[in-house]
N, C-alpha and C positions, 0 to 999 in steps of 0.2 A: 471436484475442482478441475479436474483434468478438462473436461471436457466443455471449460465454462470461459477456456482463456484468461479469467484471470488475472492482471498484471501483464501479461505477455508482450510490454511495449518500450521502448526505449523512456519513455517518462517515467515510468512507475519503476523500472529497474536502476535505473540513475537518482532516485528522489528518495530508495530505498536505501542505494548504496551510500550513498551522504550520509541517509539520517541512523543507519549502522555505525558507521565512522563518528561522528557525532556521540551517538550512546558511547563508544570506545571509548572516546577521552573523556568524554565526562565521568565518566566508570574507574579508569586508571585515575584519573584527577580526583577522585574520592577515596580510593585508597591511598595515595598518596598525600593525602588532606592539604590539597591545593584547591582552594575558591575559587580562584579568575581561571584555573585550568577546567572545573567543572562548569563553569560558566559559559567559557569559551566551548566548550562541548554542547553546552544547549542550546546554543546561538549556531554552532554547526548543524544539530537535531532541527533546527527549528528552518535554518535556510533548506534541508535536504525538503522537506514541504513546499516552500515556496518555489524553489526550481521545478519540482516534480509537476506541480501545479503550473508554471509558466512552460513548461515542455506541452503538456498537455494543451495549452493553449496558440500554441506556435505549431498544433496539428500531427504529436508525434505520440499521443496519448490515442486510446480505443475513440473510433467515431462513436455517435450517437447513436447511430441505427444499428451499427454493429453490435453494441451494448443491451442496448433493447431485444434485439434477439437472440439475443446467447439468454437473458434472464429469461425469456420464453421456454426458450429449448431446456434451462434446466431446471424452470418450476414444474415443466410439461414431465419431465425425466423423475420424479419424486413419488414415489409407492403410496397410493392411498393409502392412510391406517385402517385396518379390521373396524373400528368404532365406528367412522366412517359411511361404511358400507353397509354396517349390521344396524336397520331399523326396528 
């Protein structure tokens, strides 16, 4: 993963951070058996996606090509299995 960049962007770290926050209250608001608190937690959960996804679209998410070649570099980086190999 390390080597795959991964998330590594202002969109997906921000769209993360929400929808964490988000699961939190919805989570405290179920143990505390509040409805419109859990509610209002998944309405948080649910915007940290649509931010994360309009970040991404206002240019601060992985480019395309970028994306494309990191999945290259680490299908390329994957150990053929023994089965594989052995005809």
């Amino acid at each position: 993963m390390a080597g795959s960049a991964h998330g590594h962007t202002p969109a997906a770290w921000t769209g993360v951070t929400i929808t964490f926050i988000g699961f939190c209250i919805a989570g405290v608001s179920m143990v505390a058996v509040n409805p419109l608190g859990f509610w209002a937690g998944m309405a948080v959960t649910l915007l940290g996606g649509v931010v994360g996804l309009a970040m991404k679209a206002a240019g601060l998410g992985m480019p395309k090509q970028q994306a494309i070649r990191v999945q290259a570099a680490a299908s390329a980086a994957k150990p053929v299995p023994a089965e594989a190999t052995a005809s």
